[in-house]
C-alpha positions in Angstrom: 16.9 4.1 -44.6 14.9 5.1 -41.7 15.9 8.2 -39.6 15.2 6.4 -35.3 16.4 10.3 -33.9 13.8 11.2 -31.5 13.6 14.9 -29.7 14.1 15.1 -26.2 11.0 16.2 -25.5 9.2 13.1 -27.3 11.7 10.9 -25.1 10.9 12.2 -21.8 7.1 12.0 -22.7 7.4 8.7 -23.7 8.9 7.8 -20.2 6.0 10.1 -18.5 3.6 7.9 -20.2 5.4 4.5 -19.3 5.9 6.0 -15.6 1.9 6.7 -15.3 0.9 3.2 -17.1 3.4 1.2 -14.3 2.0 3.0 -11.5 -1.4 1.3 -12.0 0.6 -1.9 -12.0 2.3 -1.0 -8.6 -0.2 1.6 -6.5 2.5 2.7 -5.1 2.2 6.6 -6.3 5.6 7.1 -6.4 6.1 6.3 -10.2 3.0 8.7 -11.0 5.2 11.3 -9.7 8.0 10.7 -11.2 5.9 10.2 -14.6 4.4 13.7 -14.0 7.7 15.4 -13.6 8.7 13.7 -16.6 5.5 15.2 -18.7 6.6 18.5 -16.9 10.3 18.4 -18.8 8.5 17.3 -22.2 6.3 20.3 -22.0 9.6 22.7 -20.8 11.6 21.0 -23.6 9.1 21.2 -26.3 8.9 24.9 -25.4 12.3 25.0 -25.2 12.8 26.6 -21.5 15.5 23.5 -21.1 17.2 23.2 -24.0 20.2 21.3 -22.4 20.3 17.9 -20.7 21.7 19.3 -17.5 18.7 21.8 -17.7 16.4 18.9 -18.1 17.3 16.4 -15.3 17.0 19.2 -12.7 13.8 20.1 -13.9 12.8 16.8 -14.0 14.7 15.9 -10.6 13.0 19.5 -8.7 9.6 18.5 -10.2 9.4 15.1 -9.3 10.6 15.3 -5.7 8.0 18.1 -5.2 5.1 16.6 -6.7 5.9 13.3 -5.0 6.5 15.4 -1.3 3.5 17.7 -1.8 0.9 15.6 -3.3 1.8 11.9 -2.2 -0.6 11.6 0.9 -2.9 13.6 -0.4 -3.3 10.9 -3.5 -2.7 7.7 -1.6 -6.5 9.0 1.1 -8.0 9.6 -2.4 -7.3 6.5 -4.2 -6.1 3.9 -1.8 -9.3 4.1 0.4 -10.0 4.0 4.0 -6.7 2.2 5.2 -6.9 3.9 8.5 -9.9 1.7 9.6 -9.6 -1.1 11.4 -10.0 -4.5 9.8 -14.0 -5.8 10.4 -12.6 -9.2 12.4 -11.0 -7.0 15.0 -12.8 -6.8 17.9 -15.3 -9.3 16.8 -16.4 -11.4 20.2 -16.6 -15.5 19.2 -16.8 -18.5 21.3 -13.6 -20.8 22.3 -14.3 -24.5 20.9 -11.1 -26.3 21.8 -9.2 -24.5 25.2 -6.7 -22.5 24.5 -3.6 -23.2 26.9 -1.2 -20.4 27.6 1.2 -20.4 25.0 -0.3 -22.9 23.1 -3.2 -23.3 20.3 -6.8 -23.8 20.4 -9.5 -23.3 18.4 -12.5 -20.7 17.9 -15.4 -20.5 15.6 -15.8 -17.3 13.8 -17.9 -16.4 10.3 -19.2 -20.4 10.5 -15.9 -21.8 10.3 -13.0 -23.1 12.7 -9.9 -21.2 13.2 -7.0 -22.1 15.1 -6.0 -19.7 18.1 -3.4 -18.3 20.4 -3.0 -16.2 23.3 -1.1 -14.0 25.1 -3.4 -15.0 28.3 -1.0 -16.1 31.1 -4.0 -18.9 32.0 -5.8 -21.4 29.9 -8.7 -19.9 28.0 -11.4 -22.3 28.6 -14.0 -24.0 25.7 -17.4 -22.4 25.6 -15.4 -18.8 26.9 -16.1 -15.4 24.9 -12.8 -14.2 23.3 -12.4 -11.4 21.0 -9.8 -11.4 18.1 -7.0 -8.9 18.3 -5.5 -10.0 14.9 -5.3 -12.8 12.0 -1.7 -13.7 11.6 -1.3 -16.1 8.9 -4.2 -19.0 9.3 -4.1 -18.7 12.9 -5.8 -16.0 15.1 -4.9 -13.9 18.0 -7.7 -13.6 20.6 -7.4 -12.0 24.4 -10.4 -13.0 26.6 -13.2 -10.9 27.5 -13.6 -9.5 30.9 
């Protein structure tokens, strides 16, 4: 007959480890945290600093709510990249090819292709005008004409 009892500490570093492998799933470096702090009890339990339960979960609750606070921003300009930059369409200048009314589409050509178009513009945007895109929302695009 086969004994299933694990130790605490191999429990909460099995659930570190699961934590860490679902955060590359998610990117959302909150799990990685909560992994970490996690890892952090399995080390204090293995060493037996927190021999109880109650011992554990605030370890495991202190650590992972300071690791997530302290290091979370700091992780997410590391790894996520350079979110703060504008996407390259915005601000791009391209030529009407179908008038845009106000409140109404149109269409411009940008990149080689045609791409329907709205505006906030109180007038008509006429064809052959110089627009420049504000945004891409959805498969249309939001332009506001050049002065």
């Amino acid at each position: 007959m086969l004994d299933w009892s694990f130790s605490p500490a191999l429990v909460w570093a099995v659930v570190g480890l699961v934590l860490l492998i679902a955060e590359l799933a998610t990117v959302s470096f909150i799990l990685c945290f909560i992994g970490l702090g996690a890892l952090i009890v399995a080390l204090t339990t293995w060493l037996s600093i927190t021999p109880s339960f109650s011992s554990q979960l605030i370890v495991f609750t202190v650590s992972s709510l300071l690791l997530l606070f302290l290091l979370r921003k700091t992780a997410r300009k590391l790894f996520a990249g350079q979110a703060d930059l504008p996407p390259d369409y915005a601000g791009q200048k391209v030529p009407v090819i179908k008038p845009i009314p106000a409140g109404g589409e149109g269409a411009i050509q940008y990149r080689g292709s045609d791409w329907i178009a709205f505006s906030d513009a109180a007038q008509t945007i006429p064809e052959g005008a110089i627009v420049q895109i504000e945004s891409i929302e959805g498969i249309r695009v939001k332009v506001k004409p050049v002065e």
